[in-house]
N, C-alpha and C positions, 0 to 999 in steps of 0.2 A: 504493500500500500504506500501511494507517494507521501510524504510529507510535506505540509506548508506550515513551517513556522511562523508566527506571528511576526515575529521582529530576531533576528541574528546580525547583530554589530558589524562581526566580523566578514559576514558573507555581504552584508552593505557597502561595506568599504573598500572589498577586496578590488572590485574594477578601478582603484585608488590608489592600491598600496606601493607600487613600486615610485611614485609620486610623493607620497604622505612620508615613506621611507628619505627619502630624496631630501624633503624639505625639512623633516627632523634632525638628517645630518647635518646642512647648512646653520640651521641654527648654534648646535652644537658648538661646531668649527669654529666661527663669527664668536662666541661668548658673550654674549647680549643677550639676557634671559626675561629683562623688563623693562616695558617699553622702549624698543629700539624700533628698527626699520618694517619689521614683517608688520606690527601692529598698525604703525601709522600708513601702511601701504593698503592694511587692510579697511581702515578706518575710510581711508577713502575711497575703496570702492563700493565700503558697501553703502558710501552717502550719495555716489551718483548711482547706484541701484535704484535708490530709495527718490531718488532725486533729492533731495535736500542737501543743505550749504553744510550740516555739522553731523560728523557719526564718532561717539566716544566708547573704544572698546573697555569694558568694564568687566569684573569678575564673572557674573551668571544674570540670567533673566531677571530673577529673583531683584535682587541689587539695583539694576537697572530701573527700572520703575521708584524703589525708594529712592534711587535719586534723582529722580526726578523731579518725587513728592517735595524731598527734603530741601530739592532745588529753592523749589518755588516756594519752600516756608524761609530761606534764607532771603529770596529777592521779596519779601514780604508782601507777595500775592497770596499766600495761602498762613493759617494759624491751626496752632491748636484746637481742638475742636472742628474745626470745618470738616463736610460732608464731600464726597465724591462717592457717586452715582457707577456702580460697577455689575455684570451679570452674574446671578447667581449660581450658574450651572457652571462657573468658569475652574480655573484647577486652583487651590487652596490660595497657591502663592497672588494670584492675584490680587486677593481680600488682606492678604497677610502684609502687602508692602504698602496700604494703604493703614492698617489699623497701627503697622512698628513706628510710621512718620508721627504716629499722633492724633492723627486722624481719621474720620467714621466711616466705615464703609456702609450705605445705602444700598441693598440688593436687589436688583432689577429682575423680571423675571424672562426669561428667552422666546422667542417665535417659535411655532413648534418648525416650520418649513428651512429657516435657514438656523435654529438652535445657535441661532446669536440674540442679543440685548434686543429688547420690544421698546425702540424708541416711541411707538405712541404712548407707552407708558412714564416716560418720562418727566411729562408734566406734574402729574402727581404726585411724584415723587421730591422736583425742587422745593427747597426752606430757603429763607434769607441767608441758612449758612451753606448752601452746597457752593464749589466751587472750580469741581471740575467733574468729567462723564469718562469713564474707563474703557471704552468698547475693548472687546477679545474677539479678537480672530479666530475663533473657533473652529477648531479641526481644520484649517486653513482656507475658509470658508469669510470674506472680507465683510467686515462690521458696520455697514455707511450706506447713509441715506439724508432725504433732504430735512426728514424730520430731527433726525439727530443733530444734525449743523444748524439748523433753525433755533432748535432750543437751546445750543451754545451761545447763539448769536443774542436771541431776547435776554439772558439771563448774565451773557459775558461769562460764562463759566470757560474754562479750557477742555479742550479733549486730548485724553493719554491715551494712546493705544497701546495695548497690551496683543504685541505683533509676534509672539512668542510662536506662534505656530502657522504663522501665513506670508513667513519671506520670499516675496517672489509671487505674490497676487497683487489682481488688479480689481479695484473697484470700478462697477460701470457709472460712478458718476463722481466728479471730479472732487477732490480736496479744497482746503483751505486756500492749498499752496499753486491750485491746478492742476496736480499730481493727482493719476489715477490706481497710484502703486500704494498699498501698503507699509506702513512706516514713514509714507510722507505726508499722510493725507490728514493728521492733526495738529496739534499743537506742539506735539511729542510723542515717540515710542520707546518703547522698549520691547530688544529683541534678545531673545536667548538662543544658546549654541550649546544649550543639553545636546548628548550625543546621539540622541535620538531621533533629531528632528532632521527635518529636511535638507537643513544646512547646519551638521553636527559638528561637534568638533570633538577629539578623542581625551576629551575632560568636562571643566565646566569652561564658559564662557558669557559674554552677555555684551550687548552696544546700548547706546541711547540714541538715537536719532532727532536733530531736531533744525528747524532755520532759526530759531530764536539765537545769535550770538550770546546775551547774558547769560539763557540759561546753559546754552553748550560752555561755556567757560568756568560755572557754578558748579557744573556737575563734573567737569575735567576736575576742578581743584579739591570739590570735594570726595572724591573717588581714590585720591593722592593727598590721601592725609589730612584736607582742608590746607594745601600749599599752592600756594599760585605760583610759587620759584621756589627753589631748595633752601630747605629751612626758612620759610616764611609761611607761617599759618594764620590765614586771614579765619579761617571753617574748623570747628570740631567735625575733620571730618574721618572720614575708615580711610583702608586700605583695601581696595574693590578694584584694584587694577587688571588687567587681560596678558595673562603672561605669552611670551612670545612666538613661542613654541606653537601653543595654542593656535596666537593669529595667523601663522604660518600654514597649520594644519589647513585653516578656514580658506585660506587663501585657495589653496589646492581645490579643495571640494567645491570654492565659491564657483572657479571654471567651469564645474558640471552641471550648476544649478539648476537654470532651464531643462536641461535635457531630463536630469530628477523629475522634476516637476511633472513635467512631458509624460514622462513614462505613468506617473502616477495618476493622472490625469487620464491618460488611456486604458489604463486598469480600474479604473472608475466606471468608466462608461462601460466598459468588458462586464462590469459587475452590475450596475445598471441596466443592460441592455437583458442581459441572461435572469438576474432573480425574477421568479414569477412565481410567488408564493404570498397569500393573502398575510398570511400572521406574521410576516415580516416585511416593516418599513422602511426600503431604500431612501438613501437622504438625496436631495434634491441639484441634480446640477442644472447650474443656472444660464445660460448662454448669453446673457449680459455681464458676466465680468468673468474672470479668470481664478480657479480654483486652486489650490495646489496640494490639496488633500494630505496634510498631515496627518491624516485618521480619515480611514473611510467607517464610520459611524453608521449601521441600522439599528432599527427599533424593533424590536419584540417582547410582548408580556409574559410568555413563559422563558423568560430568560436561562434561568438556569438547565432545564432539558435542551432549550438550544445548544446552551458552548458545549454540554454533555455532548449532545448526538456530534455535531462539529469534531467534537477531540476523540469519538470512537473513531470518526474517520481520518483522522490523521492534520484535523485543520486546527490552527494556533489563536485563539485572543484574546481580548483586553478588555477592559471597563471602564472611561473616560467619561465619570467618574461616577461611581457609584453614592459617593457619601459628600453631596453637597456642602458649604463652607457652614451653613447656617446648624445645619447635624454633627458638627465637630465639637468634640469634648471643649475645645480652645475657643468656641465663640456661641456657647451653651445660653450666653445672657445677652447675644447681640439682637436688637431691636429689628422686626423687619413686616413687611405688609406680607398679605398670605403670597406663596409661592406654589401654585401648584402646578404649572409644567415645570418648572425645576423638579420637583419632586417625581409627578409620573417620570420623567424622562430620566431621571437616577435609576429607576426601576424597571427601566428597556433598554437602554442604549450599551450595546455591542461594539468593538473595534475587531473588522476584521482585519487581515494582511495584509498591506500593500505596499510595503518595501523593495526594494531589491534584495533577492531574485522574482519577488511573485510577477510573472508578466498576463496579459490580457486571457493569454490561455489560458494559464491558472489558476485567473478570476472565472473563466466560464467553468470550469472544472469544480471549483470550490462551491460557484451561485447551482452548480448539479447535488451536490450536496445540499443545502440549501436549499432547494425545491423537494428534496425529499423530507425534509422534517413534518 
């Protein structure tokens, strides 16, 4: 019986390796292991990626966004107490780098069709204190629409994207910046290089992306130390730097990107095309923007007899996420209006395969399985 793992690192990388090998020797060699050359080579491509003027590589995804937050409590747009508006079906970290600044995270509930933020719901959700809107890229699935920039716009809030899992999507209606990419299309992102994702790197990692110059200069300094030059510390701030190695690695795999993508994309629709089973909900592709399928996501209510029958057949998966922010031991007493597609959709949502090696046939193969549950 063939096997489909879910996710193998090593079998992802391997169309990479004699590259990734490559580039881990030069660094090596060279002896510049913090921020040197690979990083700031990196940093600028992945801000004409992104289109935008500033990209700060930074320790992990995670980080990335507190400093953002922490940015903007420094240049004294945001305090203590203030509210930012984030989805609640998103993965832990994103609640978590809004609540470490200081600040309230507000739980939005998701669409059920694109299982991203319901910005009609948004209105009712701003107070005098909210101050910025968190959209997540969800399963690489892009977060924007005219309602969401609207109610940036009446309210003057900022929008952070939390681009952790959609580098290399395009939104079919334009940004702030006129950018229809991902990571440039707010006020701010933040993007992570867990080695999981689309564009991994073989540790942790993390950028900020943004055209604001203040706050890209806020977050460079506070990321190193709170130093604007050596041994000057304007910022209480970490050591949240992107060691070199790393950028290096990203460098490598940033070259594959699109074609990643591509492939994933095309094992989408392989997957798409082929399930034809009532009790399971393929998720939606959209042909107004560009997906990039960090997770191909269905929905089924007898969940667990699925990944059963799945894994007697030899198919590999996931659960992104089963135990929403608001059901965590850690935010047991966090305040929130009822949530209840976050919640159904804790209690459906599947990741199947779609990494490299899995290609289109695979997917028809797997969506054969699949039809028989």
């Amino acid at each position: 019986m063939k096997q489909y793992p879910f996710l193998d690192l090593a079998l992802a990388n391997g169309p990479y390796m004699d590259e990734l090998k490559a580039a881990a020797c030069d660094v090596i060699e060279r002896g510049r292991y913090i921020h040197s050359t690979q990083t700031e080579l990196l940093e600028q491509e992945i801000a004409t990626l992104c289109q935008a003027r500033h990209c700060v590589g930074v320790s992990n995804g995670l980080d990335a966004l507190r400093l953002i937050l922490q940015a903007y409590k420094e240049m004294g747009i945001m305090r203590d107490g203030d509210e930012v508006i984030v989805p609640a079906n998103t993965y832990v970290a994103s609640i978590l780098a809004i609540s470490q600044c200081g600040l309230v995270p507000v739980l939005c509930d998701p669409r059920v069709d694109t299982m991203n933020l319901d910005s009609g719901l948004l209105e009712g959700l701003i107070t005098p204190r909210t101050r910025a809107i968190m959209p997540v890229h969800l399963y690489g699935t892009p977060c924007w629409d005219m309602a969401l920039m609207q109610a940036a716009r009446d309210h003057d809030l900022r929008i952070i994207e939390d681009n952790a899992q959609a580098i290399g999507a395009h939104s079919g209606i334009a940004g702030l910046n006129g950018t229809f990419i991902t990571g440039g299309l707010g006020d701010a992102a933040g993007i992570s290089f867990y080695p999981t994702k689309n564009l991994g790197a073989l540790g942790d990692g993390g950028a900020v992306v943004t055209n604001d110059d203040t706050l890209a200069a806020t977050v460079r300094a506070l990321a190193n130390y709170g130093s604007d030059r050596r041994y000057h510390n304007i910022y209480k701030g970490y050591n949240c730097r992107l060691d070199e190695i790393q950028a290096a690695m990203l460098r490598v795999k940033l070259r594959h990107l699109e074609q990643e993508n591509d492939t994933r994309a095309a094992v989408a629709r392989a997957y798409n095309e082929a399930i034809d089973n009532p009790r399971v909900k393929a998720p939606v592709i959209f042909e107004d923007m560009k997906q990039i399928w960090h997770q191909y996501v269905v929905r089924v209510e007898n969940r667990d007899a699925f990944r059963a029958h799945l894994a007697d057949n030899g198919v590999g998966t996931d659960i992104h996420y089963a135990t929403p922010a608001h059901w965590q031991p850690c935010y047991h007493d966090l305040d929130h209006a009822p949530l209840p597609v976050t919640e159904r959709m804790a209690g459906e949502v599947v990741s199947l395969p779609i990494a490299h090696p899995i290609t289109p046939d695979d997917a028809r193969a797997i969506a054969d399985i699949i039809n028989r549950f």
